[in-house]
C-alpha positions, 0 to 999 in steps of 0.5 A: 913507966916509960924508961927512955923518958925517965932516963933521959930526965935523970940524965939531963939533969945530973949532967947539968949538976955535975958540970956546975959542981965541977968549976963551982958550988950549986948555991950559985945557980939557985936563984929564988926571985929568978925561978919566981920570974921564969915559973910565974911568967910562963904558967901566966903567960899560958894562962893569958894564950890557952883556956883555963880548962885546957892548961888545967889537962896539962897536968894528966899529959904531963903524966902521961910522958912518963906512964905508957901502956905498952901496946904490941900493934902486930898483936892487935892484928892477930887478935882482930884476925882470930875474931874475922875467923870466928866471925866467918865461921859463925856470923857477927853474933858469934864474936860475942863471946870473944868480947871478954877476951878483948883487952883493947877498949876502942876495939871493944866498943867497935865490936860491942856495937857490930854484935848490937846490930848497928849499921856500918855507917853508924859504927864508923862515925862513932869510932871515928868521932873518938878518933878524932875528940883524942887527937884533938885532946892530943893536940891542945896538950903538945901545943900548950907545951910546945908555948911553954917552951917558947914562954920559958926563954923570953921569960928568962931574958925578961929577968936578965933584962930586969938585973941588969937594969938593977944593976947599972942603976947603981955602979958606985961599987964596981966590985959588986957588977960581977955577982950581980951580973951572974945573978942575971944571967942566971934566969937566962940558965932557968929559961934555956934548962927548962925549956930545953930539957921539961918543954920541947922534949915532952911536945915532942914525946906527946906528938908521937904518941898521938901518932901511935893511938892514932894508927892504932885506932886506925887499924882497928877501924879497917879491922872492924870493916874486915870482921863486919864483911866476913873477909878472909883472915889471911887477907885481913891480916896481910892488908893490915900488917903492909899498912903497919910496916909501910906505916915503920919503913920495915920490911915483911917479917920473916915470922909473919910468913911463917905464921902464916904459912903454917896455918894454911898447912894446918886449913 
């Protein structure tokens, strides 16, 4: 469970409930025909600008904001460097037995058809094909949400659009034109919320996301190049963690040299 998300949802929302229950009652904001008109006009809308199959994906994506596998990408480094070694030691077929232990299931095909013999070419093309299918899912998925937030605000003013009309087609009591014009601006309330707080925080989220498998990905590609040529470990393991931490702005790691360092002791 992704707890930033999870926070920031419960808190947006019940700030927003708070401040309506401070100065009037909920039954106020809760507009059936106007939700109808906010709702059923994005998810149409989507509809008429994306495949239906696309929109339907939605709704894993949607669940991925809030579910995320948590990944240490300095471990991924380390586990790919205890491999080099083995595959240093003992060839490329001797990394077969670490196959078990791989957690990783990118790293793990890529390392699944290196012990099968397949070429370096080969390997790359496949790998980098799945790299590219995932951004791509990736991408459909933070598109159709970034429309959706664009969808829910036009939406909401076509309904504010739509009482006011009901509105001043009849003023014979102008005791009325108030509560009918909160009920049209309440659809405006409906489009800016969700937008603002469900779309356009999750097109954000997804796109991150996207970045952190790719770089992932990423790294194991380079990683598989290294264990395929028998470089030296260490070597592999600085290369890959200065692209990981030019990758964050960071500087070196203390621990990472001293890891290291210890290890040269110990060889």
């Amino acid at each position: 469970m992704d707890l930033a998300t999870l926070v920031g949802v419960i808190a947006g929302v019940g700030l927003v409930i708070a401040s309506i229950l401070m100065n009037s009652g909920l039954d106020l904001f809760i507009n059936i025909p106007s939700a109808m008109i906010v709702l059923g006009g994005t998810l149409a809308a989507t509809l008429i600008a994306f495949p239906i199959n696309e929109v339907m994906k939605v709704m894993g994506l949607f669940l991925r904001v809030f579910m995320v596998k948590k990944s240490d990408q300095y471990k991924l480094i380390e586990s790919m460097v205890g491999i080099c070694n083995v595959a240093r030691k003992g060839g490329v077929l001797a990394i077969e037995s670490k196959l078990k232990e791989v957690d990783n299931d990118f790293l793990k095909k890529g390392l699944e058809m290196t012990v099968d013999g397949k070429d370096e070419a080969t390997v790359n093309a496949l790998l980098k094909r799945e790299v590219k299918q995932l951004q791509n899912a990736h991408k459909d998925g933070w598109e159709i949400f970034n429309q959706m937030g664009a969808f829910a605000p036009a939406f909401g003013m076509v309904g504010t659009l739509i009482g006011l009309i009901q509105m001043l087609s009849d003023l014979s009591d102008v005791s009325s034109v108030g509560p009918k014009m909160a009920i049209a601006l309440i659809t405006t309330f409906y489009g800016a919320v969700i937008a603002n707080l469900v779309f356009i925080p999750m097109t954000v989220k997804l796109k991150r996301r996207s970045a952190t498998e790719s770089l992932e990905m990423t790294l194991i590609l380079e990683g598989i190049g290294y264990i395929r040529k028998g470089v030296n470990p260490r070597f592999m393991q600085d290369v890959l963690e200065n692209y990981l931490d030019t990758y964050h702005g960071k500087k070196r790691r203390r621990g990472t040299v001293k890891i290291r360092n210890l290890r040269r002791r110990n060889n």
